[in-house]
C-alpha positions in Angstrom: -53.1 49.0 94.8 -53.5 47.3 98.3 -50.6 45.5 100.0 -52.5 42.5 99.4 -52.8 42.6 95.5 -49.5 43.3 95.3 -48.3 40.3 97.6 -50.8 38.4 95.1 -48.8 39.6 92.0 -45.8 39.4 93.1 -46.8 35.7 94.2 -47.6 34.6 90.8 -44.8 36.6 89.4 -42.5 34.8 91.4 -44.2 30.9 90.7 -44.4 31.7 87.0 -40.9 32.5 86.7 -39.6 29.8 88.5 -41.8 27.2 86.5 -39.9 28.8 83.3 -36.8 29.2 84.9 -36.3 25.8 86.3 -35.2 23.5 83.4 -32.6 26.6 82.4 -31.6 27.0 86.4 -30.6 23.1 86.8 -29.1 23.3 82.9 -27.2 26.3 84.2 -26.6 25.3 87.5 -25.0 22.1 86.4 -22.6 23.6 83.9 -21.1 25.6 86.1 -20.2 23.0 87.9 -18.4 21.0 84.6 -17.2 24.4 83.5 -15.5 25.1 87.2 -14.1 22.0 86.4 -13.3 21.6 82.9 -9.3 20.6 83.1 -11.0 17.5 85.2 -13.2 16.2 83.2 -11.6 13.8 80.4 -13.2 14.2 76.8 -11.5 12.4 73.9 -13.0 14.5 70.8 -14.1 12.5 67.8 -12.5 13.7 64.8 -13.9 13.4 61.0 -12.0 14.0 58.2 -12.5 13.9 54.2 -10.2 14.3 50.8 -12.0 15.2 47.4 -11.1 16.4 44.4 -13.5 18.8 43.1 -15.5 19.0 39.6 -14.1 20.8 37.1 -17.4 22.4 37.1 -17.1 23.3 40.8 -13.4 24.9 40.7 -14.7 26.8 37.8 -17.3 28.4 39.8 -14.0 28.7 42.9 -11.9 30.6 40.3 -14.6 33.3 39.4 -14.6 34.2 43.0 -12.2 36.4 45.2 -14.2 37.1 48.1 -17.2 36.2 50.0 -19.0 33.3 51.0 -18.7 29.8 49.0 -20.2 30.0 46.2 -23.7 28.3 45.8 -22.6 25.0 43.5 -19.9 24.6 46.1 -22.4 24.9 48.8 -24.8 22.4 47.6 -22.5 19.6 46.0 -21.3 19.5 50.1 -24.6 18.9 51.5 -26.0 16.7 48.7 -22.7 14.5 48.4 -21.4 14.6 51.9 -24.2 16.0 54.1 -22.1 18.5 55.1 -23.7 22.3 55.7 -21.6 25.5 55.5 -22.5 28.8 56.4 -23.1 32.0 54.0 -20.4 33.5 56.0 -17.7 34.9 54.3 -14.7 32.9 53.6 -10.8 33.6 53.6 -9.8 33.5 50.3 -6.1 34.1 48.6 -4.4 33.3 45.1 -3.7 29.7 46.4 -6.7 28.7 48.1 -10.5 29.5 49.9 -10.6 28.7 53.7 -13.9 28.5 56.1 -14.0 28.0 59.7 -17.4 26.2 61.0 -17.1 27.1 64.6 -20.1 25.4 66.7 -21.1 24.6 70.3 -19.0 21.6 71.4 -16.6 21.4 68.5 -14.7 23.2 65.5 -15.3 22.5 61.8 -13.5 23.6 58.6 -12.2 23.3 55.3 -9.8 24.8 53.1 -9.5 24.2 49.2 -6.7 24.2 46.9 -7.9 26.6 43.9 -5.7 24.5 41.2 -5.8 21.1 42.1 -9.6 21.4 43.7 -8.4 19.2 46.2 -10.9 19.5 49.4 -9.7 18.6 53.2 -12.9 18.9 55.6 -12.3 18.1 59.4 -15.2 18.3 62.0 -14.6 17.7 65.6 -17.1 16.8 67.8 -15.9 16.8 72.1 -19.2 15.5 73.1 -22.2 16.4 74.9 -20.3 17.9 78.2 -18.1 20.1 75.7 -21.5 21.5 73.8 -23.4 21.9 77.2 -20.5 24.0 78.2 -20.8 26.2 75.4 -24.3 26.5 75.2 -23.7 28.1 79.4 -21.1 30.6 77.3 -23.4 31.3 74.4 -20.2 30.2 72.4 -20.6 29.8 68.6 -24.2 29.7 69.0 -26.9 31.1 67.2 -28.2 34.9 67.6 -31.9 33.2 69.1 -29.8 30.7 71.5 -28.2 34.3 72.5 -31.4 36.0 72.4 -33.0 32.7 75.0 -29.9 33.9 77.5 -30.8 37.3 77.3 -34.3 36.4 78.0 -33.5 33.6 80.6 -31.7 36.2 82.2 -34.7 38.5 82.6 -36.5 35.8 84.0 -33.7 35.2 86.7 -34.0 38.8 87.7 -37.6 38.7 88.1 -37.2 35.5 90.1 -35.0 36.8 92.5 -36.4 40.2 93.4 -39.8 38.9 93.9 -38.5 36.2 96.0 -36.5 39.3 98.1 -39.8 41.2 97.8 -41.9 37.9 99.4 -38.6 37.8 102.1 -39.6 41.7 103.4 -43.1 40.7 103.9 -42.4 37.1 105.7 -39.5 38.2 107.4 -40.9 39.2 110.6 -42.1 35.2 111.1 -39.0 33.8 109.8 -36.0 35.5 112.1 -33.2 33.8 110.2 -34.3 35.3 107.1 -32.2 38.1 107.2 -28.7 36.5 108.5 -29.2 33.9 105.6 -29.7 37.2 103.3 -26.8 38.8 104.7 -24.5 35.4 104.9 -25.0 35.0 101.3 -24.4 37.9 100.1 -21.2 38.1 102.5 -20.0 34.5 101.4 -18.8 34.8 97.9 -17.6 38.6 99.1 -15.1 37.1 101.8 -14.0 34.2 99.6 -13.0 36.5 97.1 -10.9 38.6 99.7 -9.2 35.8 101.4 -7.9 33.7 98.1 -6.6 37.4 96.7 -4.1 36.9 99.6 
């Protein structure tokens, strides 16, 4: 392949992944920055909780059960009385009660029920947008295709940045600070690390 058709891939390699890089980049970019500074930013979380005494219907279908997920009557009285969705994951379950925790980006969720009594406690807590945006950077408590979009975002990041050194070798001979900047950065985060470990 000539040096030209290869400058010319490399070219559109390098545009295309910026264009689908860039919304993730800032996103990324900017979460770092809350995340660097988490203990700074002030978030009051907003905390929802509910008390119900369950069917005699439902805790029949509870006391049948000694492992596993919810069961299914359990499952869909939540969501068609209180909106609420739980997970097929398994539960923690004992001779005194069933307990679920509902991790999720930005916030914690769970409930435990009383196997005699039926009595339900839910609590959801929400810490807001910065919270969720935070853990969406982590890929904490998300889903295994918000994982699979980091792993993918990623790729594109790579490409991004060695076709951008690749278009760096060819220009470099007009630009003379390329290579200084090139080395600065790369010597930058290298020194800071050095001089705070003293």
């Amino acid at each position: 392949m000539k040096l030209s058709n290869l400058l010319g891939t490399v070219r559109q390699w390098h545009w295309i992944t910026s264009a689908l890089c860039l919304v993730g980049m800032l996103l990324f970019s900017v979460t770092g920055i809350t995340l660097n500074h988490a203990a700074d930013i002030k978030a009051t979380p907003v905390i929802t909780t509910l008390e119900i005494e369950l069917s005699e219907g439902i805790k029949q279908a509870l006391n049948n059960r000694e492992s596993g997920p919810l069961p299914q009557a359990v499952r869909q009285f939540l969501i068609n009385e209180h909106n609420i969705t739980t997970p097929k994951t398994d539960a923690e379950w004992d001779d005194y009660e069933v307990y679920l925790g509902m991790p999720k980006p930005g916030g914690d969720a769970w409930l435990t029920i009383e196997l005699e009594s039926g009595l339900l406690i839910y609590e959801n807590t929400n810490r807001g947008v910065i919270s969720y945006l935070n853990d969406l950077h982590k890929g904490r408590n998300t889903s295994d295709a918000w994982r699979w979009f980091i792993d993918f975002f990623s790729i594109l990041c790579i490409v991004f940045s060695l076709s951008g050194l690749w278009l760096l070798v060819r220009y470099a001979n007009q630009r003379p600070s390329t290579w200084p900047l090139v080395v600065a950065g790369a010597i930058f985060p290298v020194l800071i690390l050095i001089l705070s470990a003293h």
